[in-house]
DRENPA-930250 format. One line per 10 residues: number of its first residue (from 1); for each residue y, z, x of C-alpha. Coordinates in steps of 0.05 Angstrom, whole numbers. Layout:
BEGIN
NUM> Y:Z:X  ... $
This chain:
BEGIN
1> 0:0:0  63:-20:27  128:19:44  182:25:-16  243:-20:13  286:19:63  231:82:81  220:62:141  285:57:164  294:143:139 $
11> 234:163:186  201:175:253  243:161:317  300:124:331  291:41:331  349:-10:352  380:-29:285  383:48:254  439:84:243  455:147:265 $
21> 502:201:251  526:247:307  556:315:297  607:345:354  617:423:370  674:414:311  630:386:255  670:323:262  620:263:245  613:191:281 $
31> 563:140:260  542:75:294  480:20:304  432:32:363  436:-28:409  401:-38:471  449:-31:533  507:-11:502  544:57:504  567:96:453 $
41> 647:126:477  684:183:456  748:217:481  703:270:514  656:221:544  599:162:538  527:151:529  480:100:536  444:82:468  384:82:508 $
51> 378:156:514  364:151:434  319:93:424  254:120:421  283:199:415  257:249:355  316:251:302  343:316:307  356:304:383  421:328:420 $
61> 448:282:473  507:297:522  563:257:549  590:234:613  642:303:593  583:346:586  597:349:506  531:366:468  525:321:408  466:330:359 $
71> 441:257:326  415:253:262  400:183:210  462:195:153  446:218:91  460:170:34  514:214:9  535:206:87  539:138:87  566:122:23 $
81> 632:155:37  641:119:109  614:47:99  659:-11:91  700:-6:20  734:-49:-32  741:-5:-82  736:63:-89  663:89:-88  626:132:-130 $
91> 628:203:-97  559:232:-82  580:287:-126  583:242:-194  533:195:-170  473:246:-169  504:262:-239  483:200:-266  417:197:-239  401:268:-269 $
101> 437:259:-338  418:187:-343  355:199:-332  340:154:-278  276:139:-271  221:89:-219  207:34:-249  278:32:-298  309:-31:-323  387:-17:-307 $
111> 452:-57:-326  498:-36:-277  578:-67:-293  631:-52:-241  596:-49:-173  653:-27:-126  630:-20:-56  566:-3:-73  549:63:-72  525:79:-141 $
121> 482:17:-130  454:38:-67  435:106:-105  409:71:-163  365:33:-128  332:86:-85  318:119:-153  289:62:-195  247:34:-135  209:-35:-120 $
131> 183:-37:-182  248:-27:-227  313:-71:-240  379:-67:-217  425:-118:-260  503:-107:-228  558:-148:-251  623:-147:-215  687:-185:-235  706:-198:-164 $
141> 679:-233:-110  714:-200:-59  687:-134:-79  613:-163:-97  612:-180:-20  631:-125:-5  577:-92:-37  521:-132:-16  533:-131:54  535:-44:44 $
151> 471:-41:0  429:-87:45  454:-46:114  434:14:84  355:-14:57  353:-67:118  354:-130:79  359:-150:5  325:-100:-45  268:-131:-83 $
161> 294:-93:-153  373:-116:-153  409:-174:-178  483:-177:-172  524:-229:-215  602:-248:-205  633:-229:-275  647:-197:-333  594:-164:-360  611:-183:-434 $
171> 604:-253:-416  541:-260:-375  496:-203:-400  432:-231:-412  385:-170:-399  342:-146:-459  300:-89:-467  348:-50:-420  328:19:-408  396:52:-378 $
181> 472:22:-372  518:43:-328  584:31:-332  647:40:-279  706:0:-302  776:2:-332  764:-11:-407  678:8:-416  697:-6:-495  705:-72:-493 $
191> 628:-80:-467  601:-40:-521  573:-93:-581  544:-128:-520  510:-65:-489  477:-38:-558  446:-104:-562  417:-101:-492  398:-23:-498  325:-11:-515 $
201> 322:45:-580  331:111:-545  355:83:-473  419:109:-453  496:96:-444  533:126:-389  605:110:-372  642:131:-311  723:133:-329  790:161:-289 $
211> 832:185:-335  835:227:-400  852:169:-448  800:127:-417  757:180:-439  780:189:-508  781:115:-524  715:100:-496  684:163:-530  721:146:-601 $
221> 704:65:-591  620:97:-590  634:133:-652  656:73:-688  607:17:-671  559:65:-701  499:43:-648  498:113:-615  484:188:-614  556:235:-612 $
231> 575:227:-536  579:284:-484  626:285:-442  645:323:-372  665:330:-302  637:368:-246  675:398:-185  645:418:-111  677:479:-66  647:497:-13 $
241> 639:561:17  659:598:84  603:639:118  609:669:187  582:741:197  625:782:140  677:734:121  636:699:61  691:669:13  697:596:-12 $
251> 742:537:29  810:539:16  794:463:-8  752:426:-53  725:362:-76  774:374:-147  773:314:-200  740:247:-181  723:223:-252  689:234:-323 $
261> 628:218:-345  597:214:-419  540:191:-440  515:166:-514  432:151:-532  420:84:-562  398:93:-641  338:60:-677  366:-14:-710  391:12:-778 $
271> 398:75:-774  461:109:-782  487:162:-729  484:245:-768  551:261:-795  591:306:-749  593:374:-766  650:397:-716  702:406:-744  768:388:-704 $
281> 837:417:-693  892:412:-732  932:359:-715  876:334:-661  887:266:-704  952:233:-729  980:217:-789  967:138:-764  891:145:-735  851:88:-768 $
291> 789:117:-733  725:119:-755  718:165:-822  790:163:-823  805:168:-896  756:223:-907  766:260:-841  723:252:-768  685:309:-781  651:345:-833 $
């Protein structure tokens, strides 16, 4: 049985072609190729490559300054947030979001609209595996090469399970029997009609937005088309914590407010979604809203 794309390039020692992460006396991180015969140069001294290729991970190697520098292959989360970018990427932090509350799974059939840089498709595909489908549609070209040339560095070559397509999503979305869509664009409303047709009964919606009234459109636009569960929606935050002998306290800074997320299950063809019970705020809708259940209220 053969090795799932990319494994072999997360294991054993170090081969010309892997990356690897070093770590300096400050935490600082540096990542570069192995090549044979070339040196790797910092302010506090050089290397040869050499002295890796072949070496356990985990290894410390030491400049030409006597600086100790400990070399390990990046993390995906690692090398997500220093490859090459076009747009803004999906932050570690929100992307193992989506795997867990999108259920993720090997083997899934994915629609994947606004690819970015390609981070959340490099973490999509590590979860759905040889045997699963990536579908990612990106308006731009720019940012689609972009993409591609990230995702194949980090698996070593073009990934059995993905397909990437230049365009709107609305407009070329041919995928049936879809299992999961995720979606990281501007206006995720607009590709709703399209996306309940694609979405297998039960399979589920999950939209990545920036701002609150992204958020509320999106999650009032799933109400209305009627095709879906009542949307949660959240956003999670990361501090990080101080420890050294008795000073234990958390980092002065944080990784504060990257984006929301919501996501909505796909209903059964004819059924109707249960009538809210929550009741909201006064004056949570205006005297104008032409929402769904306007006339008689949103909730009941």
């Amino acid at each position: 049985m053969s090795e799932p794309t990319g494994a072999a390039r997360r294991r054993g020692p170090f081969k010309v072609g892997d990356q690897v992460q070093l770590t300096d006396p400050k935490g600082r991180h540096y990542t570069f190729t192995l090549e044979e015969g070339k040196n790797f140069h910092t302010h506090k001294g050089s290397f040869p490559h050499d002295e890796l290729i072949g070496a356990p991970e985990g290894s410390v190697v030491r400049t030409t300054g006597n600086v100790a520098y400990l070399a390990l292959r990046p993390l995906l989360p690692d090398y997500v947030l220093s490859m090459p970018r076009g747009a803004a990427v999906v932050y570690p932090k929100d992307a193992g979001q989506i795997l867990a509350f999108a259920d993720i799974f090997p083997g899934a059939r994915v629609v994947e609209a606004g690819v970015g840089s390609g981070s959340l498709s490099s973490f999509l595909l590590r979860a759905i595996g040889d045997q699963g489908m990536l579908h990612s549609y990106e308006r731009r070209a720019d940012f689609a090469e972009i993409a591609q040339a990230n995702v194949e560095r980090y698996f070593g070559g073009p990934h059995p399970a993905w397909q990437l397509t230049v365009g709107d999503l609305q407009d070329n979305l041919s995928d049936t029997d879809v299992d999961r869509v995720i979606l990281d664009m501007l206006a995720p409303w607009e590709c709703l009609e399209a996306v309940s047709k694609a979405l297998v009964p039960g399979g589920i919606l999950c939209c990545y937005v920036a701002t609150t009234t992204q958020l509320a459109r999106t999650v009032e636009s799933i109400r209305e088309i009627g095709s879906f569960n009542e949307p949660t929606a959240w956003e999670t935050m990361i501090r990080n914590w101080h420890i050294e002998g008795l000073a234990v306290r958390p980092d002065h800074r944080m990784i504060g407010h990257t984006g929301f997320l919501l996501t909505a299950r796909r209903l059964a063809d004819g059924v109707e979604p249960p009538m809210r019970r929550r009741r909201p705020a006064k004056g949570a809708y205006g005297e104008d809203y032409a929402g769904p259940n306007a006339d008689g209220g949103t909730a009941r």
